[in-house]
mmCIF file as Biopython writes it, N, C-alpha, C and O atoms, coordinates in Angstrom:
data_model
#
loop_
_atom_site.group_PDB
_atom_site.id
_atom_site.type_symbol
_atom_site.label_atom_id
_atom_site.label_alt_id
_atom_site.label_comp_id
_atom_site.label_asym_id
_atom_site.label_entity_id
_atom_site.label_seq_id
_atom_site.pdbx_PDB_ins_code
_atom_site.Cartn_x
_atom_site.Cartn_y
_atom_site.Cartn_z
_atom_site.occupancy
_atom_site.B_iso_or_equiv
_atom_site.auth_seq_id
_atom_site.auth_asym_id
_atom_site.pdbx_PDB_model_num
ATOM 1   N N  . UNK A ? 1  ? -19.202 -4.178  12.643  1.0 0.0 1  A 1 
ATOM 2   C CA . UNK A ? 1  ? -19.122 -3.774  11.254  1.0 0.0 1  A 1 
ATOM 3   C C  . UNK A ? 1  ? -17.690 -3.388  10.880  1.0 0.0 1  A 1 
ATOM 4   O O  . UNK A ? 1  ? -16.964 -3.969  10.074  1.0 0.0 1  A 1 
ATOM 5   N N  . UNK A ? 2  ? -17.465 -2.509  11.470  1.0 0.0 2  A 1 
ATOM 6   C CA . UNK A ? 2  ? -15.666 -2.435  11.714  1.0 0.0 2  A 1 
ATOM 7   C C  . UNK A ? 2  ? -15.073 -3.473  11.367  1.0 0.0 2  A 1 
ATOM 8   O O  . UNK A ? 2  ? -14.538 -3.321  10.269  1.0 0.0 2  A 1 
ATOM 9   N N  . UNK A ? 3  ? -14.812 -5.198  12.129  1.0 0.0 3  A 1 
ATOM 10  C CA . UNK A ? 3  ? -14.364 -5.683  11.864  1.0 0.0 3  A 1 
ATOM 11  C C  . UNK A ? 3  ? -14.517 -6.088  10.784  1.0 0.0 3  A 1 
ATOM 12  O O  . UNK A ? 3  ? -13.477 -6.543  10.309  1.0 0.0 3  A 1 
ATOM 13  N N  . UNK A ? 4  ? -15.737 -6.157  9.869   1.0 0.0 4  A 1 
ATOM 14  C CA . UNK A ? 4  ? -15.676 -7.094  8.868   1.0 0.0 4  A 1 
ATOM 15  C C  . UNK A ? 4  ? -15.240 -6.245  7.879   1.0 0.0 4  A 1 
ATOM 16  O O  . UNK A ? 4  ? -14.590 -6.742  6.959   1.0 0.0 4  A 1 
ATOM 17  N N  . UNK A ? 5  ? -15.465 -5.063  7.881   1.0 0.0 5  A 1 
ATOM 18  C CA . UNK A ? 5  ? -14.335 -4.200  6.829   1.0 0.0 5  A 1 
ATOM 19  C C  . UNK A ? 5  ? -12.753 -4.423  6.732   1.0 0.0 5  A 1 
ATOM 20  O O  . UNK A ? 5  ? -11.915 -4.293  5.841   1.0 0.0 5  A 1 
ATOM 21  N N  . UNK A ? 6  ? -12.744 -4.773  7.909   1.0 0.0 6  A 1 
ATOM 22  C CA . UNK A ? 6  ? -11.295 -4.932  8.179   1.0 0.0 6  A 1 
ATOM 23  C C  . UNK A ? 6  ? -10.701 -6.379  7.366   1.0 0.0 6  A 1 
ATOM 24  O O  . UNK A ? 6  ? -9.757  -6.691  6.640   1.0 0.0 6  A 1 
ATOM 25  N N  . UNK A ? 7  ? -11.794 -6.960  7.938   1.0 0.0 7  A 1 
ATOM 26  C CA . UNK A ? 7  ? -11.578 -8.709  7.377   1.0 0.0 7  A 1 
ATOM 27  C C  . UNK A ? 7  ? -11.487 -8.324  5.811   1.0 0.0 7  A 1 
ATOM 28  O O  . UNK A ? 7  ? -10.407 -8.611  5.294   1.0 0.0 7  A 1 
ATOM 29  N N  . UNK A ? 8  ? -12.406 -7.745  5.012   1.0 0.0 8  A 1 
ATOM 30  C CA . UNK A ? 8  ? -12.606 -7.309  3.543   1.0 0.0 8  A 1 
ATOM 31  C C  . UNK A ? 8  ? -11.785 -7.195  3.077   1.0 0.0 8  A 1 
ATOM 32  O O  . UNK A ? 8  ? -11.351 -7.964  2.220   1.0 0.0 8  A 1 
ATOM 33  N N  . UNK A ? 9  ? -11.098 -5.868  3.594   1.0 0.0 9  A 1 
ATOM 34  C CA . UNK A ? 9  ? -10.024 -4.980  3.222   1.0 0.0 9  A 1 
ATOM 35  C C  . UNK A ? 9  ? -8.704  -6.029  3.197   1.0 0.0 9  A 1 
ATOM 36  O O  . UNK A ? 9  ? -8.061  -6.107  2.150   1.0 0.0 9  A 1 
ATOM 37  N N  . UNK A ? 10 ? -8.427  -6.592  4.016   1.0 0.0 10 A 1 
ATOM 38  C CA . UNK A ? 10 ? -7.154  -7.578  4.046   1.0 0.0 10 A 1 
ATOM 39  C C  . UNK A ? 10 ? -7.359  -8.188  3.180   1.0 0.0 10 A 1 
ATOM 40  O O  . UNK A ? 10 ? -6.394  -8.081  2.423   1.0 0.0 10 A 1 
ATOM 41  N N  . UNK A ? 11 ? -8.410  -9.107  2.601   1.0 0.0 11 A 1 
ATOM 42  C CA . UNK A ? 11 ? -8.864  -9.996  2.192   1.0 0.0 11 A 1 
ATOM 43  C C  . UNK A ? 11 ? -8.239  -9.665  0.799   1.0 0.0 11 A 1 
ATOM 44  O O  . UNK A ? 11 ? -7.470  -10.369 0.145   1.0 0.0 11 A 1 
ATOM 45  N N  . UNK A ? 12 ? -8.792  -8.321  0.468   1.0 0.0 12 A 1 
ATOM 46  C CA . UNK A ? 12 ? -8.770  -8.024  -0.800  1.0 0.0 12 A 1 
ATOM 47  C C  . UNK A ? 12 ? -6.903  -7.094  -1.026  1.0 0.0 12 A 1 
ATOM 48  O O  . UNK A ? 12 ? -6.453  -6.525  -2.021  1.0 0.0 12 A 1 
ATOM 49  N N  . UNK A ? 13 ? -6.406  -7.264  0.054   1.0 0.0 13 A 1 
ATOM 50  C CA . UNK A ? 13 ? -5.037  -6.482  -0.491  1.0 0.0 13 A 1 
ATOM 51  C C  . UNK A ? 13 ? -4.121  -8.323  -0.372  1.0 0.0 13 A 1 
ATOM 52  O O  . UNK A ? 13 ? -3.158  -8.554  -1.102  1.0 0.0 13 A 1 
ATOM 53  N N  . UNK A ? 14 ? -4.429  -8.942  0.208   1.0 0.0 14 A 1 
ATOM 54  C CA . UNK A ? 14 ? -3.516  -10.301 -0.321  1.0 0.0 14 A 1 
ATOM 55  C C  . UNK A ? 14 ? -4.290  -10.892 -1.685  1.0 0.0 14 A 1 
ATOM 56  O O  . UNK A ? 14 ? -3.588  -11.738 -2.239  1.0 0.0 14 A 1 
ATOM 57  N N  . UNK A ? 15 ? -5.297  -10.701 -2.217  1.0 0.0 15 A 1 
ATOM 58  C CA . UNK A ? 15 ? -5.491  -10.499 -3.613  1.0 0.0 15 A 1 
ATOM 59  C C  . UNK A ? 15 ? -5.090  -10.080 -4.783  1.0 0.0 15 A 1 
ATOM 60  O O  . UNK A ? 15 ? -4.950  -10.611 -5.885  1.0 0.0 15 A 1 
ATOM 61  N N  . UNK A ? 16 ? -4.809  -8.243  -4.026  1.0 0.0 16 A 1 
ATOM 62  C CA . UNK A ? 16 ? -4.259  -7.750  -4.901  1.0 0.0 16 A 1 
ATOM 63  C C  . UNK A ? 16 ? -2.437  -7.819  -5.120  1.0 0.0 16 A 1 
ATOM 64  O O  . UNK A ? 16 ? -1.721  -7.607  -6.099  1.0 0.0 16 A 1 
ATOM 65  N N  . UNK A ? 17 ? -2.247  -8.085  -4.179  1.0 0.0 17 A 1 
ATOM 66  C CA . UNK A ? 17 ? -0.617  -8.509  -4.002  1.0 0.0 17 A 1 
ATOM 67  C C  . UNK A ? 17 ? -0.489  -9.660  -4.652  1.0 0.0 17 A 1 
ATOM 68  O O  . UNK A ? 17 ? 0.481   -9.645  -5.410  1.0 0.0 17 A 1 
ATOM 69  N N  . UNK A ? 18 ? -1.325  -11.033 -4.647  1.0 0.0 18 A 1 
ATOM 70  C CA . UNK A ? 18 ? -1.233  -12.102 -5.257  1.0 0.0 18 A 1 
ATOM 71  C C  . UNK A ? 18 ? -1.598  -11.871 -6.771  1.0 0.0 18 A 1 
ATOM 72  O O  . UNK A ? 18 ? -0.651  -12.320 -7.417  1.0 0.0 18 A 1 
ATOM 73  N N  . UNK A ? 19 ? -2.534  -11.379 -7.598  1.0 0.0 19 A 1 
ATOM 74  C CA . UNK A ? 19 ? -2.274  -10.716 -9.025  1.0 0.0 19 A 1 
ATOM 75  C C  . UNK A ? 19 ? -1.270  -9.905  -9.389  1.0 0.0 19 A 1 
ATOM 76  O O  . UNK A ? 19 ? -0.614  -9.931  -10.431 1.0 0.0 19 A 1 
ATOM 77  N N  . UNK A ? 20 ? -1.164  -8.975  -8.203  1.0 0.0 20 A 1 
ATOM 78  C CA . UNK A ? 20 ? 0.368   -8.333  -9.406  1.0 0.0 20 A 1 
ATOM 79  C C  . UNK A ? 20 ? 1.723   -8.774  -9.206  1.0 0.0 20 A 1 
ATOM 80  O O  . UNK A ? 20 ? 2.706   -8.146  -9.599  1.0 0.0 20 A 1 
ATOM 81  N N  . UNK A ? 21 ? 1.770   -10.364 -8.303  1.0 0.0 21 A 1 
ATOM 82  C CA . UNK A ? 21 ? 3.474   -9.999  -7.997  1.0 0.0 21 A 1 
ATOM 83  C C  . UNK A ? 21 ? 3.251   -11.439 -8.764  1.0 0.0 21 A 1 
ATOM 84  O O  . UNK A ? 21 ? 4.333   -11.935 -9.079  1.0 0.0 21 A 1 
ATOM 85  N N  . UNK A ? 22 ? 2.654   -11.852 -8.960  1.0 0.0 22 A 1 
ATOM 86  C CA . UNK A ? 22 ? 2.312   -13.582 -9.768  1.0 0.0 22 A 1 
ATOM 87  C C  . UNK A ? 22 ? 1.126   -13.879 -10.684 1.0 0.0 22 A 1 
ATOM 88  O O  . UNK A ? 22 ? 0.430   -14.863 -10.434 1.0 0.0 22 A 1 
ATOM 89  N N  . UNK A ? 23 ? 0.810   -12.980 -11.881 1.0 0.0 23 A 1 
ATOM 90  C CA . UNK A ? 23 ? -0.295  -13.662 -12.031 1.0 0.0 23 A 1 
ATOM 91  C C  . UNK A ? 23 ? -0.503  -14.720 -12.958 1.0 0.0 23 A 1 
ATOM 92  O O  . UNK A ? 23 ? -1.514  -15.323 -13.317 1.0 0.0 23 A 1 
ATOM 93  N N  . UNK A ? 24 ? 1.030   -14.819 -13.337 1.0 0.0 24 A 1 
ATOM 94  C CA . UNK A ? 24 ? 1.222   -16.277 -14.091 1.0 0.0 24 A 1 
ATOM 95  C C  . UNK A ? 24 ? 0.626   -17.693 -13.194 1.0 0.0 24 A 1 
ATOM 96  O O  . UNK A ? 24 ? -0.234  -18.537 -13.444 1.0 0.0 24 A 1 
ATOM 97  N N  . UNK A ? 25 ? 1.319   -17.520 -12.338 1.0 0.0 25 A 1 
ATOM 98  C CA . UNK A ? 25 ? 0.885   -18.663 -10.828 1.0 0.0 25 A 1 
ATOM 99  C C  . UNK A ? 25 ? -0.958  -18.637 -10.864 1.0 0.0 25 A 1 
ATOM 100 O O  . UNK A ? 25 ? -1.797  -19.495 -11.138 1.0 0.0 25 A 1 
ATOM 101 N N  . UNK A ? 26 ? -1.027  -17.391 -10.497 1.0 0.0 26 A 1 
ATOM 102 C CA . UNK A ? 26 ? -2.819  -17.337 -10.451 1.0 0.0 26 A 1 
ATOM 103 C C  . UNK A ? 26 ? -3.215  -18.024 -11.886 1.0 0.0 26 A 1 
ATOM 104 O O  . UNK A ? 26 ? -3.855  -19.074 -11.830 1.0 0.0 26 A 1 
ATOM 105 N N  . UNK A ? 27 ? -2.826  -17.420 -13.325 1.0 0.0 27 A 1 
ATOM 106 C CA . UNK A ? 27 ? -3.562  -18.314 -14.099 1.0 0.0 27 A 1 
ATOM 107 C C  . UNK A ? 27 ? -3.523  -20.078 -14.039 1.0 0.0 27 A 1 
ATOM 108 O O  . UNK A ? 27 ? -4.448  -20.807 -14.397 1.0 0.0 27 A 1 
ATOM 109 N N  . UNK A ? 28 ? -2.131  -20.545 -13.460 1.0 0.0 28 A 1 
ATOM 110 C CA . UNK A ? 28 ? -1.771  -21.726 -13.761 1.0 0.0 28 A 1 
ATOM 111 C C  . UNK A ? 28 ? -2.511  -22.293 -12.563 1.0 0.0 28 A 1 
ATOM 112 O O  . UNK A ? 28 ? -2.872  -23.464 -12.680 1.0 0.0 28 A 1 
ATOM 113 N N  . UNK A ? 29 ? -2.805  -21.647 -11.400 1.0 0.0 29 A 1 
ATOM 114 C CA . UNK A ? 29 ? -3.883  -22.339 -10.488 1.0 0.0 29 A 1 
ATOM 115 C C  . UNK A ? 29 ? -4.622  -22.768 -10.652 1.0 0.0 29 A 1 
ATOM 116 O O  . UNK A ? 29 ? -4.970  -23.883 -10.263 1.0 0.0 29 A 1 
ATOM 117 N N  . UNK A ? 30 ? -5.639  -21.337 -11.910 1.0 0.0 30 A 1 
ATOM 118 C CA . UNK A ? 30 ? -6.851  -21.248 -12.124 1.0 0.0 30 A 1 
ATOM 119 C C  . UNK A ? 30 ? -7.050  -22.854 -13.114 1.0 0.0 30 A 1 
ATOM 120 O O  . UNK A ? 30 ? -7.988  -23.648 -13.044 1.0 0.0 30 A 1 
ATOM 121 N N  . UNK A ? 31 ? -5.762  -22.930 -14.024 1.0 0.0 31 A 1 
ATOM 122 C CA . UNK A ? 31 ? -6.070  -24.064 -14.902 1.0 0.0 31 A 1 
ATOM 123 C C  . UNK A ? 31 ? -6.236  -25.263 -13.736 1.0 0.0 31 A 1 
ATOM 124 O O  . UNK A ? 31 ? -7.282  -25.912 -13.703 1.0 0.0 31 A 1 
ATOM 125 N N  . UNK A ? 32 ? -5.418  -25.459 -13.016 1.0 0.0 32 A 1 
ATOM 126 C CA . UNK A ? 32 ? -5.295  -26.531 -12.180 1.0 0.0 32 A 1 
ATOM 127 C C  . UNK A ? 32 ? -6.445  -26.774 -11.590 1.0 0.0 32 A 1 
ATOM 128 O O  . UNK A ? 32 ? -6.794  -27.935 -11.377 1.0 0.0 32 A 1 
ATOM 129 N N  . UNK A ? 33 ? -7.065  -25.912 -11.303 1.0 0.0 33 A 1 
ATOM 130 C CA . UNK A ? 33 ? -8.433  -26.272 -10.292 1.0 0.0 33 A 1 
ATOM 131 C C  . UNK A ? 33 ? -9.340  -26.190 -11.573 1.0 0.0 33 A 1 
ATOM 132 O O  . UNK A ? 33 ? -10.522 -26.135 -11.233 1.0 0.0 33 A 1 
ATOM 133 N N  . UNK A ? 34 ? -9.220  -26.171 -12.534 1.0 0.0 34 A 1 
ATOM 134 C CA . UNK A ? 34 ? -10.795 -26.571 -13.616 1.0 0.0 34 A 1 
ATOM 135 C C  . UNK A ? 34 ? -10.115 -28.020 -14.379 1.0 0.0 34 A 1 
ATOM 136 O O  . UNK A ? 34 ? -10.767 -28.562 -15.273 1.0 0.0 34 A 1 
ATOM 137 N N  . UNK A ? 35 ? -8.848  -28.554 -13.977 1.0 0.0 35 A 1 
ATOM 138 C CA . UNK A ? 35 ? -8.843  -29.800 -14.168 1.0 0.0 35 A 1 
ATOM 139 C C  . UNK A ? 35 ? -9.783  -30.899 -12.714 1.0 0.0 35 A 1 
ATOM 140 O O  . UNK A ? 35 ? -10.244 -31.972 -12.325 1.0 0.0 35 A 1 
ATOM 141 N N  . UNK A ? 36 ? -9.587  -29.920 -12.561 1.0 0.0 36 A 1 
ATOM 142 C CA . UNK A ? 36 ? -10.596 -30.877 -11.208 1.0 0.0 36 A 1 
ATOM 143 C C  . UNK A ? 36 ? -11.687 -31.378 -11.361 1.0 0.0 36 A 1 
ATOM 144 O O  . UNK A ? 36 ? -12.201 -30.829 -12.336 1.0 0.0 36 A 1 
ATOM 145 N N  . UNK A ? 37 ? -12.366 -32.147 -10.929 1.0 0.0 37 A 1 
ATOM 146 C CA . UNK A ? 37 ? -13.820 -32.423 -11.021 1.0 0.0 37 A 1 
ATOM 147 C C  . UNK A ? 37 ? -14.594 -31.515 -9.866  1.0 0.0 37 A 1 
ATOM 148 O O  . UNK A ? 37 ? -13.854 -30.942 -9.066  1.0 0.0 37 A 1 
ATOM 149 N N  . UNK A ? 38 ? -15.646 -31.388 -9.758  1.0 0.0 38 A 1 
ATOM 150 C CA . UNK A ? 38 ? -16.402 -30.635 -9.184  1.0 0.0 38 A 1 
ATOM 151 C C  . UNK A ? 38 ? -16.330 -30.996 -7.579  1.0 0.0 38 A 1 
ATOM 152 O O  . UNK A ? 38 ? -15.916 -30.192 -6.744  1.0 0.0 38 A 1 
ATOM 153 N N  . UNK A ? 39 ? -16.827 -32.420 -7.248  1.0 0.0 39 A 1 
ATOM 154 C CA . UNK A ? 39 ? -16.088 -32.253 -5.815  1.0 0.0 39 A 1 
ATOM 155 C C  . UNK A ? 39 ? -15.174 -32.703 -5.210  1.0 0.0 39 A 1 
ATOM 156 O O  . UNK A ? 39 ? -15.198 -32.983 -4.012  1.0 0.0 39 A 1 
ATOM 157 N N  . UNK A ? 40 ? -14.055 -32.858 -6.110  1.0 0.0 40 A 1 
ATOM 158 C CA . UNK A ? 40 ? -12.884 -32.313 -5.462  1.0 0.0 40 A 1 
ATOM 159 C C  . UNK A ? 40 ? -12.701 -30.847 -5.159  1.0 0.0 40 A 1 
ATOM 160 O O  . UNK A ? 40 ? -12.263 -30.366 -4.114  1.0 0.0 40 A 1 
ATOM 161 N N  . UNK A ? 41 ? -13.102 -30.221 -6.226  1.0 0.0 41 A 1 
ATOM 162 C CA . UNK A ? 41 ? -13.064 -28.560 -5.850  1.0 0.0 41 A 1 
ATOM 163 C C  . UNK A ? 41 ? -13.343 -28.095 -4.785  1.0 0.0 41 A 1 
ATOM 164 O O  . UNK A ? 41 ? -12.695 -27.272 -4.140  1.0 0.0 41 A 1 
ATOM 165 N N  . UNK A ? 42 ? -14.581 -28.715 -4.457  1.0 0.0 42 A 1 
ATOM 166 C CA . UNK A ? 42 ? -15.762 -28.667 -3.141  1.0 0.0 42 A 1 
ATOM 167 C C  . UNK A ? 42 ? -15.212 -28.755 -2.010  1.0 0.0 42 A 1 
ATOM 168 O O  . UNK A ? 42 ? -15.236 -28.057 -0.996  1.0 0.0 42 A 1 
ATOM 169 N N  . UNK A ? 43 ? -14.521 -30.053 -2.413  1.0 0.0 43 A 1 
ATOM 170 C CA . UNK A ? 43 ? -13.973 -30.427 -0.414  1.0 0.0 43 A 1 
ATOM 171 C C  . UNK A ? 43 ? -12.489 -29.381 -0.870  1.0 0.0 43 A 1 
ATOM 172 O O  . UNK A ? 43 ? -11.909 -28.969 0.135   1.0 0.0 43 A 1 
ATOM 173 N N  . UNK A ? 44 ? -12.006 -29.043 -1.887  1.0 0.0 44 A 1 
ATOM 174 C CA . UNK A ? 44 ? -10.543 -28.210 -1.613  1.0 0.0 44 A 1 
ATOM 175 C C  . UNK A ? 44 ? -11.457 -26.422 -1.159  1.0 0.0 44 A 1 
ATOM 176 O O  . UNK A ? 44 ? -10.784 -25.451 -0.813  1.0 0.0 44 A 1 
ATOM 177 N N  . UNK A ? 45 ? -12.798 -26.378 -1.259  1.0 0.0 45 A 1 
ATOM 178 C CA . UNK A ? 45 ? -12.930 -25.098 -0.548  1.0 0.0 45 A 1 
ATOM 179 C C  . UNK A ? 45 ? -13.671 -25.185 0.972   1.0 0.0 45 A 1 
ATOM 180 O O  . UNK A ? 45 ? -13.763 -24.210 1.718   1.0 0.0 45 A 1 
ATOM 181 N N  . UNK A ? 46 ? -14.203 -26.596 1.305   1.0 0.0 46 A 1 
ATOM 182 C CA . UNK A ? 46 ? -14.422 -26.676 2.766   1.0 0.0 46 A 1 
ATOM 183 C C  . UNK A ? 46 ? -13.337 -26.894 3.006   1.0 0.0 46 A 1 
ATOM 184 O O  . UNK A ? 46 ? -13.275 -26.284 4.073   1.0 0.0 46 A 1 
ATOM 185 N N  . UNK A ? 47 ? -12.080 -27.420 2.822   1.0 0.0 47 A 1 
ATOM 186 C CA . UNK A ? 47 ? -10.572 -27.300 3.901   1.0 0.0 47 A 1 
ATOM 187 C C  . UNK A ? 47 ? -10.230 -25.596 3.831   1.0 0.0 47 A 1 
ATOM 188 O O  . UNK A ? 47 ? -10.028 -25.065 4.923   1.0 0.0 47 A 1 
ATOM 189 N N  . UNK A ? 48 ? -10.169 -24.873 2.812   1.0 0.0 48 A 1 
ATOM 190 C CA . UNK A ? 48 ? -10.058 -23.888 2.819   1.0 0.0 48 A 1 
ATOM 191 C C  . UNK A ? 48 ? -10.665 -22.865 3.902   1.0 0.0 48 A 1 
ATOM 192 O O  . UNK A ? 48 ? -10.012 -22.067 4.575   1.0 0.0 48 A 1 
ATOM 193 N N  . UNK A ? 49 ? -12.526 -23.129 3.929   1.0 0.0 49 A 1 
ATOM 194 C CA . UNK A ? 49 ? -13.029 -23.287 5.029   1.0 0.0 49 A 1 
ATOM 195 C C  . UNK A ? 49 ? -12.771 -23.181 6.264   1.0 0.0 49 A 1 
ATOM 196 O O  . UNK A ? 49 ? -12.947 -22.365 7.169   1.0 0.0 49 A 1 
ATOM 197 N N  . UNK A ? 50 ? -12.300 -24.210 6.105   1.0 0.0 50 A 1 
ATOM 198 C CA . UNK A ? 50 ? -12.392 -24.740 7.618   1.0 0.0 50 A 1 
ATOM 199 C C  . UNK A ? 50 ? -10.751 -24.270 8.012   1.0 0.0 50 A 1 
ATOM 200 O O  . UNK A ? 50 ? -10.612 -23.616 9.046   1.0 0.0 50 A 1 
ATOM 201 N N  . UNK A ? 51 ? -9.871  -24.507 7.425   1.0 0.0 51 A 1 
ATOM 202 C CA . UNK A ? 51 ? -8.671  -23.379 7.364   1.0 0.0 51 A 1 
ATOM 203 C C  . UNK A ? 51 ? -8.777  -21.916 7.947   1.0 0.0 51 A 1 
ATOM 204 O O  . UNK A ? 51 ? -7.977  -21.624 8.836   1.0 0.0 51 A 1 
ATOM 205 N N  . UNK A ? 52 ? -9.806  -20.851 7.478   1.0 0.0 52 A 1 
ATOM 206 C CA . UNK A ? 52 ? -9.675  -19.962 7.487   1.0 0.0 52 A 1 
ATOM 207 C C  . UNK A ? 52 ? -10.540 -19.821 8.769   1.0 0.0 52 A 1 
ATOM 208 O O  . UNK A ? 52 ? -10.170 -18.930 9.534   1.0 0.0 52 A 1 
ATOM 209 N N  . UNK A ? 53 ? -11.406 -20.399 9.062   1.0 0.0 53 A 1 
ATOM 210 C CA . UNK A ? 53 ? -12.041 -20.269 10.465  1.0 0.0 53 A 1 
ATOM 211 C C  . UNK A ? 53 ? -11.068 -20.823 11.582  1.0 0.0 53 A 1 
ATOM 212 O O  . UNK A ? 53 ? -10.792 -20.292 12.658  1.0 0.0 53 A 1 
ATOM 213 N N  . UNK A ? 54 ? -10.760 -21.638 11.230  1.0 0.0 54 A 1 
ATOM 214 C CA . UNK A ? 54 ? -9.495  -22.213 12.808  1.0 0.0 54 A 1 
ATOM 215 C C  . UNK A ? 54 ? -8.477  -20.767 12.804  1.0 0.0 54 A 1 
ATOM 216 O O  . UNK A ? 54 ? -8.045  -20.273 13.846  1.0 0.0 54 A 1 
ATOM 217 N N  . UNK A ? 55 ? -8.262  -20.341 11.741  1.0 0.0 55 A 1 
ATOM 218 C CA . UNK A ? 55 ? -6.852  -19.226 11.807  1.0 0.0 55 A 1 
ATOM 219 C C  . UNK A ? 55 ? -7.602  -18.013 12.450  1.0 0.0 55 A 1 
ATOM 220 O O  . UNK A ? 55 ? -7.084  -17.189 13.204  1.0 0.0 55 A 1 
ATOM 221 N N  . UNK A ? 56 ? -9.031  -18.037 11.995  1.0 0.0 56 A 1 
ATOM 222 C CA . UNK A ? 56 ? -9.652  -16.481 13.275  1.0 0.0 56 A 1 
ATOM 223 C C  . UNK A ? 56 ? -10.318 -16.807 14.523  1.0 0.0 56 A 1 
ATOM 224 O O  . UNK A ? 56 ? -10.607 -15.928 15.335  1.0 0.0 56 A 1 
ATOM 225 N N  . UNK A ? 57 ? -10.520 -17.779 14.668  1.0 0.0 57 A 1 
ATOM 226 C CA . UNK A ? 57 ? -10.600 -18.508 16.176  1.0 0.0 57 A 1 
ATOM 227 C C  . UNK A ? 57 ? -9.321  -17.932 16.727  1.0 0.0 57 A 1 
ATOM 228 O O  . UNK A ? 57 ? -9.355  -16.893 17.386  1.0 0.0 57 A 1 
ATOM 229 N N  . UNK A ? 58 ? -7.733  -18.829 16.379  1.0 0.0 58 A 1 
ATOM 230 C CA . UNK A ? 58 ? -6.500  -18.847 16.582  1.0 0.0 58 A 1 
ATOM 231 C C  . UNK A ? 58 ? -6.187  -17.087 17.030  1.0 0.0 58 A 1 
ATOM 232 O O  . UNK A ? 58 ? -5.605  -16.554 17.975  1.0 0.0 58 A 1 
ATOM 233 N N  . UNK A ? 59 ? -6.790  -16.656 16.011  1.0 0.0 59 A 1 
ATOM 234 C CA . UNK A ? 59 ? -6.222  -14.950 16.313  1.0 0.0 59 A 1 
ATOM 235 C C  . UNK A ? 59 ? -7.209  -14.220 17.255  1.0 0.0 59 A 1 
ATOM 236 O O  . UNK A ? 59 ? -6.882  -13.152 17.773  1.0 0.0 59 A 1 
ATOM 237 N N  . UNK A ? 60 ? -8.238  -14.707 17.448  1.0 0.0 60 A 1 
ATOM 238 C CA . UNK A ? 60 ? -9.210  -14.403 18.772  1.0 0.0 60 A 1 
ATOM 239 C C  . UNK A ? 60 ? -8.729  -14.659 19.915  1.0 0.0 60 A 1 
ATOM 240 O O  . UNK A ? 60 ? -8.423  -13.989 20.901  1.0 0.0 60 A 1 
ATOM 241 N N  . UNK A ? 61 ? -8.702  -16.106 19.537  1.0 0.0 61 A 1 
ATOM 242 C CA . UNK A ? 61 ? -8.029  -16.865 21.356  1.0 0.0 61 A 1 
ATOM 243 C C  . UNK A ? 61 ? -6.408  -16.179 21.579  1.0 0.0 61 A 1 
ATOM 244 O O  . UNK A ? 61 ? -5.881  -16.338 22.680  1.0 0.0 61 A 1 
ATOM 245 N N  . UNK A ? 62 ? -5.899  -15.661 20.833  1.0 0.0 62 A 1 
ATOM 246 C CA . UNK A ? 62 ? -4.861  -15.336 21.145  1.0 0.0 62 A 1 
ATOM 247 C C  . UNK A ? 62 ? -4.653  -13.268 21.440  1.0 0.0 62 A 1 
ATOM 248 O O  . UNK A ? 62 ? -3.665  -12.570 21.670  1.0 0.0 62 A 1 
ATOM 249 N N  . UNK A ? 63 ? -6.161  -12.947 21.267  1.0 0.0 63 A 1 
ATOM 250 C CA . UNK A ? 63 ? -6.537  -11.301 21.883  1.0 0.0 63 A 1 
ATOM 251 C C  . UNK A ? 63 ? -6.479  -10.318 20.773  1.0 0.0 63 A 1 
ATOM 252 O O  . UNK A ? 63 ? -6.363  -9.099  20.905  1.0 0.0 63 A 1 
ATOM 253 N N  . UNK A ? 64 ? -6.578  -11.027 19.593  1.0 0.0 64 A 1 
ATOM 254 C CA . UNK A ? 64 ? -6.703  -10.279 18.708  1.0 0.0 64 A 1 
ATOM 255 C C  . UNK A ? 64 ? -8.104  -9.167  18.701  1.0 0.0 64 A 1 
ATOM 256 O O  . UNK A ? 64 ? -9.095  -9.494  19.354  1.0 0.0 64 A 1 
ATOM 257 N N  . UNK A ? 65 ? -8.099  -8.185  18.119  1.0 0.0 65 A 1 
ATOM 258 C CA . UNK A ? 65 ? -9.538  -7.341  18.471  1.0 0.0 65 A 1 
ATOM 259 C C  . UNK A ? 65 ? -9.499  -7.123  19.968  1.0 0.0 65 A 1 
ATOM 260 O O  . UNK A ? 65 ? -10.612 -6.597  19.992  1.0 0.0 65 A 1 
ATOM 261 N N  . UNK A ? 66 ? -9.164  -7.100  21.102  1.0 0.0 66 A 1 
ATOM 262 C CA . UNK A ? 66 ? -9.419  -6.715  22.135  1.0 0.0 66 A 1 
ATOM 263 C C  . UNK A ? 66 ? -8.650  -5.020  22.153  1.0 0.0 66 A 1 
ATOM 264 O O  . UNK A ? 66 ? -7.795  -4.592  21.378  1.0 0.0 66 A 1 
ATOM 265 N N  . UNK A ? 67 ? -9.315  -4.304  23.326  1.0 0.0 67 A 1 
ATOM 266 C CA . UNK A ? 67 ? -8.417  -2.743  23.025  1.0 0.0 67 A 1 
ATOM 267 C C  . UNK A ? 67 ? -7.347  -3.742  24.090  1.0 0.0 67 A 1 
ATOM 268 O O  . UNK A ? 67 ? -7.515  -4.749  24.777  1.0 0.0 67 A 1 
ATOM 269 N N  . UNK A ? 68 ? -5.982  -2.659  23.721  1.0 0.0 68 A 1 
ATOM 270 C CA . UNK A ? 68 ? -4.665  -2.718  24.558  1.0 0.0 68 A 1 
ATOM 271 C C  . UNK A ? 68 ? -4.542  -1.978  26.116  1.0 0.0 68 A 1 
ATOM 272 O O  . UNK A ? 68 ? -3.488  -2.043  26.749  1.0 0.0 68 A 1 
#
């Protein structure tokens, strides 16, 4: 449970760092991805996906979460 707070919590402070230091960029994303069609969107959030699971594999296999 721990960890996934942890996962949350990060989650949500590169959020909040990404709205207040750009949120011109964030709106102009937001336009960019509703020019999209629907699955393109789709497969741009399974790479995302599948992105974000290889990077906590990556930080597992490499001893992340273990005590020191």
């Amino acid at each position: 449970m721990g960890t996934a707070l942890l996962a949350l919590g990060l989650l949500l402070v590169a959020e909040g760092l990404l709205w207040a230091l750009a949120p011109r960029l964030v709106e102009e994303l937001l336009a960019a991805l509703r020019a999209l069609d629907l699955p393109a969107r789709r497969l741009a959030g399974l790479a995302a996906l599948a992105v974000g699971a290889a990077l906590c594999w990556a930080g597992l296999a490499l001893g992340a979460l273990t005590p020191s």
